[in-house]
Backbone as CSV, one residue per row, in Angstrom:
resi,resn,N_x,N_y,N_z,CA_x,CA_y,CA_z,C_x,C_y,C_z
1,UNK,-10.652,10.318,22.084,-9.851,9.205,21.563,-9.298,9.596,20.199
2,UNK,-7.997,9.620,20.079,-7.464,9.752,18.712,-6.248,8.675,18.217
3,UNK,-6.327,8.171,17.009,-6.096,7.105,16.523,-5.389,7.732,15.453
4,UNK,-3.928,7.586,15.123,-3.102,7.409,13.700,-2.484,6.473,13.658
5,UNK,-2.871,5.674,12.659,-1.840,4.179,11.828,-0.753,4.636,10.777
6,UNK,-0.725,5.571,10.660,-0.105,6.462,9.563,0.840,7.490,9.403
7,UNK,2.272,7.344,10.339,2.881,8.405,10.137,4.004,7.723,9.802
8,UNK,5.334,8.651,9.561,6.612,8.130,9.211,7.575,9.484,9.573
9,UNK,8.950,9.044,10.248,9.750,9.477,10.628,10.916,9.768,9.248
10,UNK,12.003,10.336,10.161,13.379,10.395,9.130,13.500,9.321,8.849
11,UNK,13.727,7.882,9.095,14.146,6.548,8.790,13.210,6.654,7.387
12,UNK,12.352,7.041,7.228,11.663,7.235,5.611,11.592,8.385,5.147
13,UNK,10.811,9.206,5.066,10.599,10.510,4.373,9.938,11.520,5.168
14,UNK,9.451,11.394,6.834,9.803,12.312,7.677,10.397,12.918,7.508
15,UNK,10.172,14.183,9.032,11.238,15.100,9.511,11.774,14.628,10.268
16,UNK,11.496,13.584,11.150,11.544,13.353,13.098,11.993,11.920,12.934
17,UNK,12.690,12.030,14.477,13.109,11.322,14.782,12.029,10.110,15.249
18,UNK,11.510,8.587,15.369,10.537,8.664,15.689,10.536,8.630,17.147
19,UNK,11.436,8.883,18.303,11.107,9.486,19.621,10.637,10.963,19.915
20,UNK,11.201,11.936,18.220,10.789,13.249,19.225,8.681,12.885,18.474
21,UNK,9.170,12.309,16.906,7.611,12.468,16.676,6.277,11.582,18.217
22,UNK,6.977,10.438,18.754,6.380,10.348,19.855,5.778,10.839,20.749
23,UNK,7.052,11.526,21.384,6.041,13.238,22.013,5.552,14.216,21.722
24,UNK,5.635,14.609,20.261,4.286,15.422,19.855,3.211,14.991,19.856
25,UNK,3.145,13.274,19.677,1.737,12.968,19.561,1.159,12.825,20.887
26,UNK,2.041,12.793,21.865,1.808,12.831,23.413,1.115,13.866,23.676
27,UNK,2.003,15.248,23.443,1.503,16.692,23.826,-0.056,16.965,22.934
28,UNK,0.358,16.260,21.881,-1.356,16.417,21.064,-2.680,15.651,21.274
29,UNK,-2.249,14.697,22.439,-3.263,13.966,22.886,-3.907,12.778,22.317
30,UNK,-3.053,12.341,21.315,-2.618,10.425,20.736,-3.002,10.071,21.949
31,UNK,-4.271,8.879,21.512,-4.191,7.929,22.214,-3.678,6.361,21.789
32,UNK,-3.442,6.570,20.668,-2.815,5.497,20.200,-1.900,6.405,18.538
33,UNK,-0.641,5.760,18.246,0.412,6.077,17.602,0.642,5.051,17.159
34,UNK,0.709,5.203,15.256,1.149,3.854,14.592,1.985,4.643,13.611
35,UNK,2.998,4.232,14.012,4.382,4.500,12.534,4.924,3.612,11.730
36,UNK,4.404,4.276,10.636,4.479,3.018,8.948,5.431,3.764,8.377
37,UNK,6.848,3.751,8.681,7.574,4.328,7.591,7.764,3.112,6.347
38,UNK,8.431,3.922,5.354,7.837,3.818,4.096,9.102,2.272,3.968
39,UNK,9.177,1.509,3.814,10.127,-0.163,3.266,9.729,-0.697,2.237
40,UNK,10.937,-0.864,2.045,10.509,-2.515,0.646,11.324,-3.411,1.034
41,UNK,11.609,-4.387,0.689,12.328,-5.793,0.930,13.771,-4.906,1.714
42,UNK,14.708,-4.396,1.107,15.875,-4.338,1.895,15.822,-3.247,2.884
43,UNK,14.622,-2.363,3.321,15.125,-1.806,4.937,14.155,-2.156,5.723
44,UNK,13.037,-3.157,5.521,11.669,-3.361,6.580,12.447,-3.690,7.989
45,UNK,13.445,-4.560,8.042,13.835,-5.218,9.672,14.489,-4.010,9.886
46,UNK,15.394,-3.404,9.241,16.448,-2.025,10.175,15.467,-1.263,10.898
47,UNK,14.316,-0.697,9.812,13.346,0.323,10.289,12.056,-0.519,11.630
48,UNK,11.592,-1.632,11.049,11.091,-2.352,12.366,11.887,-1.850,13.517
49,UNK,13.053,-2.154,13.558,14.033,-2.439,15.011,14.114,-1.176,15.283
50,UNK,14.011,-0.270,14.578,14.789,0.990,15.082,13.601,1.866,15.612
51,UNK,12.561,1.634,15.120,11.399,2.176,15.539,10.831,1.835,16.909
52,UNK,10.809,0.411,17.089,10.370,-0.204,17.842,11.018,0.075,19.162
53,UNK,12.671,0.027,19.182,13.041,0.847,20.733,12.470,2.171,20.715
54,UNK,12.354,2.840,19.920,11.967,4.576,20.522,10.486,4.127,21.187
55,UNK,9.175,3.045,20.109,7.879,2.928,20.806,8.253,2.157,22.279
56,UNK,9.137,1.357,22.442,8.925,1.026,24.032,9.278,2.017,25.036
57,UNK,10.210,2.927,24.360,10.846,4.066,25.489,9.139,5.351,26.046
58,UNK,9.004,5.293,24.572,7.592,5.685,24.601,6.140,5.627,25.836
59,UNK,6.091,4.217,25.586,5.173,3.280,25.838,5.848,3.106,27.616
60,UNK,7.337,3.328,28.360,7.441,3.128,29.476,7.253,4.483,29.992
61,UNK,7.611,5.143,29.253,7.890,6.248,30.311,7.042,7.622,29.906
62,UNK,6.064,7.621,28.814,5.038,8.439,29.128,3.679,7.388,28.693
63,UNK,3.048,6.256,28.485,2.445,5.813,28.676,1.473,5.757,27.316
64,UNK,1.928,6.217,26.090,1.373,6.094,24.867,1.518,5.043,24.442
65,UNK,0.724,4.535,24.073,0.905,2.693,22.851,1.012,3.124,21.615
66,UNK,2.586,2.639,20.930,3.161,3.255,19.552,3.035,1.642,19.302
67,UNK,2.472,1.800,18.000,2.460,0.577,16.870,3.267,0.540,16.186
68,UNK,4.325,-0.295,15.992,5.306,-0.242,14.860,4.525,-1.162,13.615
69,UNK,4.410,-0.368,12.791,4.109,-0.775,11.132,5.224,-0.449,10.355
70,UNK,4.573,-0.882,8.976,5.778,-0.760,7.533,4.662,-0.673,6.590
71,UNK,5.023,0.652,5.840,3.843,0.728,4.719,5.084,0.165,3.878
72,UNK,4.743,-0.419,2.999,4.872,-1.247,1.559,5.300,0.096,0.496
73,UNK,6.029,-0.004,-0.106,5.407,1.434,-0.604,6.302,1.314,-2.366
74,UNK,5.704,1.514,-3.206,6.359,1.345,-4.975,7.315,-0.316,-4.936
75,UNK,6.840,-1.054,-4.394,7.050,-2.176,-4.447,6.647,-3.064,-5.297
76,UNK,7.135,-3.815,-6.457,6.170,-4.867,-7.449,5.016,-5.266,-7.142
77,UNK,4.159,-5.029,-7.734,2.834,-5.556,-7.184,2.834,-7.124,-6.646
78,UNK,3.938,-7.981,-7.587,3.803,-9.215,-7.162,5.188,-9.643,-6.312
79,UNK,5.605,-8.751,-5.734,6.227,-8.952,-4.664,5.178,-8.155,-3.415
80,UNK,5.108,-8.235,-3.442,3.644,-7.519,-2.225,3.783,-8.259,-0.887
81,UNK,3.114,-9.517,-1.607,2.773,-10.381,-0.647,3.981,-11.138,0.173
82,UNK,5.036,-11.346,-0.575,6.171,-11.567,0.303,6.814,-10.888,0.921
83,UNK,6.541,-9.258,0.809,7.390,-8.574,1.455,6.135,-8.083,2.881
84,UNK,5.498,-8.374,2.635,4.049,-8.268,3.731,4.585,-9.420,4.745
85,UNK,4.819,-10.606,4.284,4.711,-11.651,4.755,6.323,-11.801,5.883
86,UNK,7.292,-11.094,5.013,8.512,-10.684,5.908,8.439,-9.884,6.354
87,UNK,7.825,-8.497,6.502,7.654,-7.454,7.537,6.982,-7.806,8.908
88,UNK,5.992,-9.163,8.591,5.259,-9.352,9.911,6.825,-10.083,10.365
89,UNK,6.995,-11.040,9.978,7.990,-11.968,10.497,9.210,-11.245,11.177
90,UNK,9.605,-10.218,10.805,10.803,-9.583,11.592,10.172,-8.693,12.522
91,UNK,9.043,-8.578,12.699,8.472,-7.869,14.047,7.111,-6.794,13.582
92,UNK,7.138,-6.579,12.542,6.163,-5.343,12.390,4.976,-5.584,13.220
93,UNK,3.942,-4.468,13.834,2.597,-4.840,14.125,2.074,-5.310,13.176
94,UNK,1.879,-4.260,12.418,0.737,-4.187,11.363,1.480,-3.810,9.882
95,UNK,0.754,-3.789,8.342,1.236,-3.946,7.323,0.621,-2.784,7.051
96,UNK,1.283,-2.014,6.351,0.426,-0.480,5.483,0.787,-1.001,3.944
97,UNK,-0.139,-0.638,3.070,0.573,-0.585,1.515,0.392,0.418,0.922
98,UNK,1.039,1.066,0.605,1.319,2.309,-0.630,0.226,2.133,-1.654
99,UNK,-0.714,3.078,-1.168,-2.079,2.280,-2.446,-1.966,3.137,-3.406
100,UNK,-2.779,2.823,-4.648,-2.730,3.719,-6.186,-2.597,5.260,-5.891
101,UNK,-2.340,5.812,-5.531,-2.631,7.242,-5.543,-2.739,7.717,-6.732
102,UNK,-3.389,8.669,-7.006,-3.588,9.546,-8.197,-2.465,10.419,-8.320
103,UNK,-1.732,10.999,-7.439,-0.422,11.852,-7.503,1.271,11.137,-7.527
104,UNK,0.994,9.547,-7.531,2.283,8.950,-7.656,2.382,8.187,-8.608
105,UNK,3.821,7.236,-9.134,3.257,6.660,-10.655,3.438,5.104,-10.149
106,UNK,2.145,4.767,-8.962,2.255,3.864,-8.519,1.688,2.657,-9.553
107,UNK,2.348,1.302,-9.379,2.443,0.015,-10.300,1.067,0.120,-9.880
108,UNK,0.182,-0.215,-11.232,-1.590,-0.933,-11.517,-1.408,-2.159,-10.862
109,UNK,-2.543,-2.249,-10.270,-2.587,-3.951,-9.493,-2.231,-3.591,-8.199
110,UNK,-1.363,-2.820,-7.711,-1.032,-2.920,-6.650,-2.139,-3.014,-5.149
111,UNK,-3.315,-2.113,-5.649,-4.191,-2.088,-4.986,-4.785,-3.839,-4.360
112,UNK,-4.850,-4.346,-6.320,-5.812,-5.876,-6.014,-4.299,-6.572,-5.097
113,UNK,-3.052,-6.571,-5.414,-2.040,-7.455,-5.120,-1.932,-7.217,-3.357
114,UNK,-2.091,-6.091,-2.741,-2.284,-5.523,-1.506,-3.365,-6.339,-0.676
115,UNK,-4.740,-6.248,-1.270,-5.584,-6.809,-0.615,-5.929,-8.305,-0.260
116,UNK,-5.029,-8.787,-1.703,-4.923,-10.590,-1.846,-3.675,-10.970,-0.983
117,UNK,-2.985,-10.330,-0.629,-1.671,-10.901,0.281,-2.113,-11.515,1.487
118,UNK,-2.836,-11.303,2.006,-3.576,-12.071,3.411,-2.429,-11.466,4.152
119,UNK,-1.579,-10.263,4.191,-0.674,-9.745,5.068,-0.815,-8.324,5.252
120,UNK,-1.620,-7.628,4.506,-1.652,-6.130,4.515,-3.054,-5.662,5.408
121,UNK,-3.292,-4.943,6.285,-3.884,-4.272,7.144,-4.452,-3.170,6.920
122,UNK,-3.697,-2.103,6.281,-4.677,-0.894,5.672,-3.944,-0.802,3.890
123,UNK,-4.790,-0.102,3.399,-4.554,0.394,2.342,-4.610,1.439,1.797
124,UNK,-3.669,2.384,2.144,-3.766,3.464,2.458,-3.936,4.340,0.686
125,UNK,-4.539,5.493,1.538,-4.637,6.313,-0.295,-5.110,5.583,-1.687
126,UNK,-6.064,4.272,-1.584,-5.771,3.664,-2.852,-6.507,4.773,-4.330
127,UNK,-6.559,5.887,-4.094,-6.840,6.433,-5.445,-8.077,6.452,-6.075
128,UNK,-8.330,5.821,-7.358,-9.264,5.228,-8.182,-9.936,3.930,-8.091
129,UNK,-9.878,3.291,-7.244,-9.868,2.079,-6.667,-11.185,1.545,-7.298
130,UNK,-10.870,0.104,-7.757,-12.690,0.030,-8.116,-13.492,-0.556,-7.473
131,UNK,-14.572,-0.975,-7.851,-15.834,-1.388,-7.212,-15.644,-2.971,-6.539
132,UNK,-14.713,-3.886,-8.073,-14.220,-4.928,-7.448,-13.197,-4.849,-6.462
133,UNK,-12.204,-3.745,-6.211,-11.428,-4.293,-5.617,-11.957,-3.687,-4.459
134,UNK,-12.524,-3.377,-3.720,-13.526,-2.343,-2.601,-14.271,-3.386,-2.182
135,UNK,-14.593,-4.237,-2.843,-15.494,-5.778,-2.417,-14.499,-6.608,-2.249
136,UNK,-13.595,-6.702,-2.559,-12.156,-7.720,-1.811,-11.705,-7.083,-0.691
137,UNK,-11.714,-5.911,-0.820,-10.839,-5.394,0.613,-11.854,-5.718,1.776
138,UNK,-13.388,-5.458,1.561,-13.981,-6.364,2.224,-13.660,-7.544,2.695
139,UNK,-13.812,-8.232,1.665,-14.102,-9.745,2.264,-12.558,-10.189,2.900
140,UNK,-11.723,-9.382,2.946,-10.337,-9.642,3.109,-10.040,-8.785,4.467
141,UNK,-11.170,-8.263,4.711,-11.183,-7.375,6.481,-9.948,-6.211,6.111
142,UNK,-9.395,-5.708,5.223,-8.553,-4.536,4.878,-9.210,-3.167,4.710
143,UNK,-8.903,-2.523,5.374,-9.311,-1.131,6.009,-8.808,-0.644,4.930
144,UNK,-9.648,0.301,4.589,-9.587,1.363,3.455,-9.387,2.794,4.215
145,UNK,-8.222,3.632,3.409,-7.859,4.809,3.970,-8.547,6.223,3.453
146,UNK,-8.627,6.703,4.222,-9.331,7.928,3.981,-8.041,9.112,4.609
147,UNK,-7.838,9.959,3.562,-6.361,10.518,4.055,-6.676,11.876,4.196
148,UNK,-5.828,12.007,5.060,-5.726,13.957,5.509,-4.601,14.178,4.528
149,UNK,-3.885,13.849,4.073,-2.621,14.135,3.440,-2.693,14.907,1.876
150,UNK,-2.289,15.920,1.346,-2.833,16.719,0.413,-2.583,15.701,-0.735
151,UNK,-3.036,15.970,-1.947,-2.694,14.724,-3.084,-3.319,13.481,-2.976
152,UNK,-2.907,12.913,-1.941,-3.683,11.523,-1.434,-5.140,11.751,-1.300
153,UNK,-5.416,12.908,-0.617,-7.056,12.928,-0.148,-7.948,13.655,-1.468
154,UNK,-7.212,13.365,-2.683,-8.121,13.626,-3.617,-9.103,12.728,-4.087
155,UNK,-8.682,11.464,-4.156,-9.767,10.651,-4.345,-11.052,10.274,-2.761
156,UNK,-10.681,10.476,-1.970,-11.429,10.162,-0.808,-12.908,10.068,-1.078
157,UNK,-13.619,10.860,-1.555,-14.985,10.526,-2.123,-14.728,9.462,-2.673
158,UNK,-14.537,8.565,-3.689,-14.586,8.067,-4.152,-14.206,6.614,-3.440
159,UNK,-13.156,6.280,-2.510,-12.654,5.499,-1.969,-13.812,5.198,-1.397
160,UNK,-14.636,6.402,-0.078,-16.153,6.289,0.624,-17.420,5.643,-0.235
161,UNK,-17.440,6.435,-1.365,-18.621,5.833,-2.355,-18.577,4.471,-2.294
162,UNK,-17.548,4.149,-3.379,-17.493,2.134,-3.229,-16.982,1.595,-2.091
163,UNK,-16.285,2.360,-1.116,-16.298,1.156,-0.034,-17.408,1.299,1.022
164,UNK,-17.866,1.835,1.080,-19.292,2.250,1.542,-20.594,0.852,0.726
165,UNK,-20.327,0.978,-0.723,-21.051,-0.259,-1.326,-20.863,-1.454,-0.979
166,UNK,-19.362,-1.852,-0.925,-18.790,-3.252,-0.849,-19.182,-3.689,0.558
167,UNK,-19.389,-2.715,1.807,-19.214,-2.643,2.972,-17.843,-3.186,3.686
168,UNK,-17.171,-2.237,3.423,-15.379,-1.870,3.802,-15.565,-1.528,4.607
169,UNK,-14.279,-1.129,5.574,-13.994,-1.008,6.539,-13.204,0.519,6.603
170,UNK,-13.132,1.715,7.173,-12.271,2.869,6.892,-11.633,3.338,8.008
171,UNK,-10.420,3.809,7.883,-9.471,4.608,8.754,-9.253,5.934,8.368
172,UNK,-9.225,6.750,9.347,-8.948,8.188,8.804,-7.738,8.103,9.232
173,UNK,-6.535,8.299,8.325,-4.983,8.141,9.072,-3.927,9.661,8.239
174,UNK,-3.362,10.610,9.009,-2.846,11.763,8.383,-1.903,11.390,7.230
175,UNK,-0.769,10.219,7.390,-0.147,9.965,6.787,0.994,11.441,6.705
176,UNK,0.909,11.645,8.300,2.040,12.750,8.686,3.617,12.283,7.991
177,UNK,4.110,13.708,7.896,5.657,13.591,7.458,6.138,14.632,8.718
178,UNK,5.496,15.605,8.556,5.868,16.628,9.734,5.251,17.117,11.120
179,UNK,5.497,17.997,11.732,5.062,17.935,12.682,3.770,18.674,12.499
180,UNK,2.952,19.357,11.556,2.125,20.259,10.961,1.046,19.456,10.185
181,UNK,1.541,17.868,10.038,0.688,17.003,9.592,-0.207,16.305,10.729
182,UNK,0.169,16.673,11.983,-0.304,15.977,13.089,-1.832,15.938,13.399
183,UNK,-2.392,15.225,13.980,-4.169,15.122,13.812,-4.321,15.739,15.336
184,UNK,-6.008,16.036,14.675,-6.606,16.862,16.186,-8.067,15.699,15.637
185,UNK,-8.520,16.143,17.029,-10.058,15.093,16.470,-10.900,15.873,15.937
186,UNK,-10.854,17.051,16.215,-11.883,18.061,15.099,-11.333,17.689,14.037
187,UNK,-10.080,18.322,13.289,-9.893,17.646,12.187,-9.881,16.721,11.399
188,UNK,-10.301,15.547,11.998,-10.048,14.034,12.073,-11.465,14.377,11.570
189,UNK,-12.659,14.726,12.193,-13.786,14.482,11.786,-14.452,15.350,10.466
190,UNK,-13.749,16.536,10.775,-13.298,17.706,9.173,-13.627,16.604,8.022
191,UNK,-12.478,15.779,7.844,-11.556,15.323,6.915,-12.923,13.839,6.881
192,UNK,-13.131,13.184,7.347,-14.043,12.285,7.456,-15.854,12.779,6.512
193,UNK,-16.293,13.907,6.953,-17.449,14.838,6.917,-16.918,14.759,5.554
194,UNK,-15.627,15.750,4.755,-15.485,15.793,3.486,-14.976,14.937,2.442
195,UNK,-15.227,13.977,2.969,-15.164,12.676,2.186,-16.318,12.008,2.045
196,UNK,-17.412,12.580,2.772,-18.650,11.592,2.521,-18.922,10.838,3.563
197,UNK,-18.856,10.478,4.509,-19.339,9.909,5.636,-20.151,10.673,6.726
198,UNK,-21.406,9.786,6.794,-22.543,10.255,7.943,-21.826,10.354,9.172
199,UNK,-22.723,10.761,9.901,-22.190,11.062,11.642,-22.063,9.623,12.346
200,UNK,-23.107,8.269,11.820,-22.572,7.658,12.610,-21.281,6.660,11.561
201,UNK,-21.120,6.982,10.513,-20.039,6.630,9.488,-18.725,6.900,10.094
202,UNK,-18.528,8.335,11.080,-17.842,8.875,11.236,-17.365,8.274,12.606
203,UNK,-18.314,8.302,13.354,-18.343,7.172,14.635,-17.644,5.791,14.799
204,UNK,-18.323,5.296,14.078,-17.783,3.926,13.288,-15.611,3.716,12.958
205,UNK,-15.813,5.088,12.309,-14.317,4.864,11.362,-13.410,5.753,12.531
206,UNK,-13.913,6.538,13.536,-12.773,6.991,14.414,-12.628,6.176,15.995
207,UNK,-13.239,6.002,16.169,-13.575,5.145,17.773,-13.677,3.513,17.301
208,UNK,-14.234,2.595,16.677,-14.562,1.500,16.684,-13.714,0.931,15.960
209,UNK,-13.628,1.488,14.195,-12.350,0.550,13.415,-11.317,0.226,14.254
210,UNK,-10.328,1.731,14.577,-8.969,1.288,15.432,-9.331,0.511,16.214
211,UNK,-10.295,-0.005,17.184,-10.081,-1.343,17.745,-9.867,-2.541,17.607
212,UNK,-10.871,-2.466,16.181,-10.711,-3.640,15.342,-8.980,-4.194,14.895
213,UNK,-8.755,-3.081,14.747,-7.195,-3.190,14.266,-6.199,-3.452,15.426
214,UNK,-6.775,-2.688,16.046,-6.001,-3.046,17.733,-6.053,-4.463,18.416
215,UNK,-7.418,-5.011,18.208,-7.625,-6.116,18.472,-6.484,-6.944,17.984
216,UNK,-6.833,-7.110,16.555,-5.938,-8.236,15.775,-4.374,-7.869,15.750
217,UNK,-4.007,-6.694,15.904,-2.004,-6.560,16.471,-1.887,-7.367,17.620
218,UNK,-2.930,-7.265,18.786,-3.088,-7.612,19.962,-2.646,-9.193,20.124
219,UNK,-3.441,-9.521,18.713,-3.687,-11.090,18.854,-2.722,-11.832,18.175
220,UNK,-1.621,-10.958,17.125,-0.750,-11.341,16.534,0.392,-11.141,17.907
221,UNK,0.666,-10.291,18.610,1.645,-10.265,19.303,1.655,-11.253,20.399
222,UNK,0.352,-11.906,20.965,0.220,-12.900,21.466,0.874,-14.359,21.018
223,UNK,0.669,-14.601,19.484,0.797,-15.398,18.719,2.504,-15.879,18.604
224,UNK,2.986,-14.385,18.200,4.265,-13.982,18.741,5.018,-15.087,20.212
225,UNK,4.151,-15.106,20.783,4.798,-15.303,22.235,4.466,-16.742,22.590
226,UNK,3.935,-17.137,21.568,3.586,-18.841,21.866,4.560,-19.779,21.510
């Protein structure tokens, strides 16, 4: 079983188209595909829509389930929550946010403003993240990212340490641009192992989270249809 919430096509800062990135993750043995290219308020619906036909072409005719997301990404911290709140509304599955990274000169707060939106889903890369806000992402059911992505996966110990305390929730997601960023499940568990997580830590955050997450898209797209 392999699980990414985390990639992005040309429509953001990809290489790919997101139909050809589709079938690499096919040929690589994705069992589930979530593409968060990167939006803020003026391209979340273009990139929703445009994504979303390549995942059904996907999804009919070789049989992969592509998640259309929108990571958030250098957005006002206190626009967060409204632009969370319009990405679901024009179709997104799920919400990604551009968390603190240590390698970008991402807005302070963004992390706490991410987790308080009651609209964001993972939080990807948050960096330095602290102890309080690792106990909100808790109590706020927001999945904390644990990244394969170079730069981003510098803090990863640290993300594990306190969200490990708070008892968080974690995703291992590549946060692919290219086709060379693509996940294998050895690697998946590589990248997990060197961040600090036990074997059944590791269990937990590759097989069980994504359901969790799967679940609740599941239950929003239902919601959708009422």
């Amino acid at each position: 079983m392999l699980y990414d919430f985390h990639t992005h096509t040309f429509l953001s800062d990809g290489e790919l188209l997101p139909m050809e990135l589709i079938r690499r993750c096919v040929v690589k043995g994705y069992t589930v595909l979530g593409i968060a290219d990167h939006i803020s308020h003026s391209t979340v619906a273009r990139v929703i829509e445009e994504v979303r036909r390549d995942a059904e072409l996907g999804k009919k005719h070789w049989g992969i389930e592509v998640f259309v997301g929108a990571e958030i990404t250098h957005v006002p911290a206190n626009a967060i929550a409204e632009v969370a709140a319009h990405g679901l509304a024009v179709g997104a599955d799920y919400i990604v946010c551009h968390g603190e990274t240590v390698v970008e000169p991402v807005e302070p707060g963004t992390n706490k403003a991410a987790i308080l939106s009651g609209n964001v889903d993972i939080l990807a890369h948050p960096g330095l993240i602290t102890a309080d806000d690792a106990k909100l992402a808790a109590e706020h059911e927001v999945f904390l990212e644990i990244s394969c992505r170079k730069g981003h996966s510098l803090a990863n110990g640290r993300v594990v340490q306190l969200g490990r305390e708070a008892g968080a929730k974690f995703l291992v997601n590549t946060d692919g641009h290219a086709p060379g960023d693509l996940l294998s499940e050895e690697f998946a568990v590589t990248v997990a192992h060197a961040a600090g997580l036990s074997d059944d830590e590791i269990k937990q955050t590759l097989y069980e989270n994504p359901k969790i997450l799967i679940e609740r898209i599941e239950r929003r797209r239902r919601e959708r249809t009422r």
